[in-house]
TORKOL-4160 file (C-alpha; in steps of 0.2 Angstrom, whole numbers, padded with zeros to 4 digits, m for minus):
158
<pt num="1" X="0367" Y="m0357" Z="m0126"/>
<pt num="2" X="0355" Y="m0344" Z="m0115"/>
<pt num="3" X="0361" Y="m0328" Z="m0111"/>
<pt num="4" X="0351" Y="m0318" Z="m0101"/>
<pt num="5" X="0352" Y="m0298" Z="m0108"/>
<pt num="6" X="0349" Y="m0288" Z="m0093"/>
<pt num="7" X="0360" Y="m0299" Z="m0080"/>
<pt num="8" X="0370" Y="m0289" Z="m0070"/>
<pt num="9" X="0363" Y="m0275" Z="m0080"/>
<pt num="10" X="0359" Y="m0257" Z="m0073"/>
<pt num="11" X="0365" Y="m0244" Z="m0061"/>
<pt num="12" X="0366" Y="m0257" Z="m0043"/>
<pt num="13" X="0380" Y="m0269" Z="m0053"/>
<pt num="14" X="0390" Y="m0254" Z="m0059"/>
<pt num="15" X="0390" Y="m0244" Z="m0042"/>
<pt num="16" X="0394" Y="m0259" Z="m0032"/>
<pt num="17" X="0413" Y="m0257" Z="m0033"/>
<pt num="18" X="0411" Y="m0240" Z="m0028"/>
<pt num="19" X="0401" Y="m0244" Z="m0013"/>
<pt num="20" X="0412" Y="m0257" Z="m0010"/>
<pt num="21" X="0426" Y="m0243" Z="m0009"/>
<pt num="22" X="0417" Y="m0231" Z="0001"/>
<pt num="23" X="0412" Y="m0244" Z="0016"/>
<pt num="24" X="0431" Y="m0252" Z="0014"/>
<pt num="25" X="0437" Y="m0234" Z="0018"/>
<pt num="26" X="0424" Y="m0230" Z="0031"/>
<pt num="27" X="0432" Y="m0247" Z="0041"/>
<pt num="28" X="0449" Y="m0241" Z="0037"/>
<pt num="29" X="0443" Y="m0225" Z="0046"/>
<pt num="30" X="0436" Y="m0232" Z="0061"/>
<pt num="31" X="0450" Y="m0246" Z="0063"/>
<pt num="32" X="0462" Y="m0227" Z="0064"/>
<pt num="33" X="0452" Y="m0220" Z="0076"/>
<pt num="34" X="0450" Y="m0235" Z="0087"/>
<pt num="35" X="0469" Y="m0236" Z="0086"/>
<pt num="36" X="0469" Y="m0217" Z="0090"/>
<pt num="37" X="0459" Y="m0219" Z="0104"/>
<pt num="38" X="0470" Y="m0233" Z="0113"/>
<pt num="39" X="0485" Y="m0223" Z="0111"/>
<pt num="40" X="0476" Y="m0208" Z="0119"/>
<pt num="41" X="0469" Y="m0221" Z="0133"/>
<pt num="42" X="0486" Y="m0229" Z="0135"/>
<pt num="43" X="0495" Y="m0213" Z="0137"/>
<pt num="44" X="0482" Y="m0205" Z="0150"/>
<pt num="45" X="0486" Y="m0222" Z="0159"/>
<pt num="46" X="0504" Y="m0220" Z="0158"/>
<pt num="47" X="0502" Y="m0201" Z="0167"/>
<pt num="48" X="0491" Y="m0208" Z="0184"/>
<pt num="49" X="0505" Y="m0221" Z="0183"/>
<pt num="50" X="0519" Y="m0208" Z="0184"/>
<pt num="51" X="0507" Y="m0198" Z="0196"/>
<pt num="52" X="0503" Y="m0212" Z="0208"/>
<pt num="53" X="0521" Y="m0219" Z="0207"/>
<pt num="54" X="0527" Y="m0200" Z="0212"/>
<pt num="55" X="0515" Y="m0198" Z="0226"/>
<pt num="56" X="0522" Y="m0218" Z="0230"/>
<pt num="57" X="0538" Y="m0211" Z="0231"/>
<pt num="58" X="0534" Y="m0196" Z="0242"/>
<pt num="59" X="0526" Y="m0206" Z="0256"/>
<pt num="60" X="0541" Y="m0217" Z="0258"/>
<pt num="61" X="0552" Y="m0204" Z="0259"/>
<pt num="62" X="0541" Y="m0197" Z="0274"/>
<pt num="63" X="0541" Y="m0213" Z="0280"/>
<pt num="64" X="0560" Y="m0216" Z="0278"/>
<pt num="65" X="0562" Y="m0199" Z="0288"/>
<pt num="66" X="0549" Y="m0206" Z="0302"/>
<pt num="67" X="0557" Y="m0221" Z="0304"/>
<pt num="68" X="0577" Y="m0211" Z="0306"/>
<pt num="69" X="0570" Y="m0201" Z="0318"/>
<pt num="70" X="0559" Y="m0214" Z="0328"/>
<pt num="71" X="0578" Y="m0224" Z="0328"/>
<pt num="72" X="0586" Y="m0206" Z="0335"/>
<pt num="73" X="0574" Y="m0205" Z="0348"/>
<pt num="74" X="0577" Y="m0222" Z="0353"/>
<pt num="75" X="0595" Y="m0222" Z="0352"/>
<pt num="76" X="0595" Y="m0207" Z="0365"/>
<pt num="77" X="0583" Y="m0217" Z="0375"/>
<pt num="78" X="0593" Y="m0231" Z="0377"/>
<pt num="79" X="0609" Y="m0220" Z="0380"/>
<pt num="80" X="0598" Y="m0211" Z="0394"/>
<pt num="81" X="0595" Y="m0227" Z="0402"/>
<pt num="82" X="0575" Y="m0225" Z="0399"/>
<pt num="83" X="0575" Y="m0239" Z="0383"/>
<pt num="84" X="0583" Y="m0255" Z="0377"/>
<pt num="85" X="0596" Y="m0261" Z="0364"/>
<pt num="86" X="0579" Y="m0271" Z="0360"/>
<pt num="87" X="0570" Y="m0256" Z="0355"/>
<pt num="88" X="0584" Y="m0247" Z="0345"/>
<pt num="89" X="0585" Y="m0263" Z="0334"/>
<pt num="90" X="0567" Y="m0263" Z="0333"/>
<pt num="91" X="0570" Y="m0246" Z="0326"/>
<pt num="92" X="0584" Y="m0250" Z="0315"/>
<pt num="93" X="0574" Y="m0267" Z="0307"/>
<pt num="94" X="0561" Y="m0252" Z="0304"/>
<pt num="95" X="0574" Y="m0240" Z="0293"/>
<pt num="96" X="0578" Y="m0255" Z="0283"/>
<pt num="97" X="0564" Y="m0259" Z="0280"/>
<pt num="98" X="0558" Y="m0242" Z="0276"/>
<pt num="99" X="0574" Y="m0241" Z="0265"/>
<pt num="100" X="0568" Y="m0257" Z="0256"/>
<pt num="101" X="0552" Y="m0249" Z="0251"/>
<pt num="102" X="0559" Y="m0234" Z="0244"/>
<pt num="103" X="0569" Y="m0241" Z="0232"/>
<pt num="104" X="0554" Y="m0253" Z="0226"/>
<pt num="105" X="0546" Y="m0235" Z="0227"/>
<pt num="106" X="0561" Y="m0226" Z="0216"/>
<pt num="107" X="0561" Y="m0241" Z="0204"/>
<pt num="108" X="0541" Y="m0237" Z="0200"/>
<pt num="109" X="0546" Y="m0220" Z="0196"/>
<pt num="110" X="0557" Y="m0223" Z="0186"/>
<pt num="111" X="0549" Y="m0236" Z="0176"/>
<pt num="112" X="0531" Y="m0227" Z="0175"/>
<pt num="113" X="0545" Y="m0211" Z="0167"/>
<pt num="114" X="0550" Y="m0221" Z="0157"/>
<pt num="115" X="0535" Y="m0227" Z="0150"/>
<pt num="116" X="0526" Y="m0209" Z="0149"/>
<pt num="117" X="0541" Y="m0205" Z="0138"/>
<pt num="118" X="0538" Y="m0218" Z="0126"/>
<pt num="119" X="0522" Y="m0210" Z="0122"/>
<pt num="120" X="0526" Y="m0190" Z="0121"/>
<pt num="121" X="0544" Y="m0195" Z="0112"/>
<pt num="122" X="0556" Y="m0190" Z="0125"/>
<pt num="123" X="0572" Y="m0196" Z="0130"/>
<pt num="124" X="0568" Y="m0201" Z="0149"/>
<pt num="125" X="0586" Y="m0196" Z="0152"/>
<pt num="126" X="0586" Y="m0182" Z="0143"/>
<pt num="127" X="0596" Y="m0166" Z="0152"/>
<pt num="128" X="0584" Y="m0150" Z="0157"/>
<pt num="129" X="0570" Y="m0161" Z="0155"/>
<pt num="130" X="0561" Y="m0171" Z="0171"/>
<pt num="131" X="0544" Y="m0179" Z="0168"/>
<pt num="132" X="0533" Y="m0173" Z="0184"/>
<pt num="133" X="0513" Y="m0176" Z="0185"/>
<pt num="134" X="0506" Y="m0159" Z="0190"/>
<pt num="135" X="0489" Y="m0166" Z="0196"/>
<pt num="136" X="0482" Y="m0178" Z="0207"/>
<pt num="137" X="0467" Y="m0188" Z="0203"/>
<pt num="138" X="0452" Y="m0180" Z="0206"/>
<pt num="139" X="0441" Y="m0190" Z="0218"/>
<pt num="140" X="0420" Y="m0188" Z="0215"/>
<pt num="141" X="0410" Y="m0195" Z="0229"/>
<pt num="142" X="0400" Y="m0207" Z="0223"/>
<pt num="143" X="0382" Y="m0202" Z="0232"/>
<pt num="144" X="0366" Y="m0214" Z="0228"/>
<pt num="145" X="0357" Y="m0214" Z="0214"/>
<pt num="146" X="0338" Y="m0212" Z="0216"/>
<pt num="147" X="0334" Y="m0210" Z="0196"/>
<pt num="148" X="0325" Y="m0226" Z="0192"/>
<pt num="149" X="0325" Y="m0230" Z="0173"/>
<pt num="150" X="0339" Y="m0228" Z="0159"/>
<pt num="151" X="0350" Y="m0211" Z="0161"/>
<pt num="152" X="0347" Y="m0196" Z="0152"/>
<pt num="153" X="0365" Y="m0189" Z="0150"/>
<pt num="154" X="0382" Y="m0198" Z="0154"/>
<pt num="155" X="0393" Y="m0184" Z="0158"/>
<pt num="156" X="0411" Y="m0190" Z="0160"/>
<pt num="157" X="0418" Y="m0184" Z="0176"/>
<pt num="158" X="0436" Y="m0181" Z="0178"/>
């Protein structure tokens, strides 16, 4: 029987397990901040979400209140003699429909709440507390781009 004196002999086999160690923990670490850095991203999505879904809900309010007044006006039209039944069901189709969209509209909203609350821990029923997006969406005109060659700084916008 051979056995060699100086296999797996020195310094590199005893340090292995330690290296092995150190590189296990450095994936560990990148696993947490890729993980980190989802939540963050799904979070910031869940905010333009409740943002878009309030502005969603805005507009068909105004629209709700276009459409009752268009159906006022021709309402008194047709009372005046100046307009048709025709028109004021025209008008009437239009409120509903309106009405319709609004509470598709409503529903969003409260679905994009209720999904912002999941992230920041809230109760979206919660008395005294009302989730509301304070911004808008900043929009940056996006111009031409004469530069020819790789960039020289990405600078995030927003």
């Amino acid at each position: 029987i051979e056995q060699p004196l100086l296999k797996n002999f020195g310094p590199t086999m005893t340090l292995a397990p330690r290296r092995m160690a150190a590189h296990n923990a450095e994936i560990g670490y990148q696993d947490y901040r890729r993980q980190l850095m989802r939540t963050v991203a799904q979070a910031e999505v869940a905010y333009w979400e409740l943002a878009l879904a309030q502005e969603q809900f805005r507009l068909s309010e105004d629209s709700v209140a276009t459409a009752q007044a268009l159906l006022d006006e021709s309402q008194a039209k047709a009372e005046a003699g100046r307009g048709t039944q025709l028109d004021v069901i025209e008008a009437e189709a239009g409120l509903a429909q309106r009405h319709s969209r609004r509470t598709r509209a409503q529903q969003n909203l409260i679905e994009a709440i209720g999904r912002l609350s999941a992230f920041i821990g809230v109760e979206p029923e919660m008395k005294g507390v009302r989730l509301v997006a304070n911004e808008s969406p900043q929009v940056v005109p996006f111009g031409r781009v004469t530069q020819t060659g790789p960039p020289k700084q990405l600078v995030w916008m927003g």
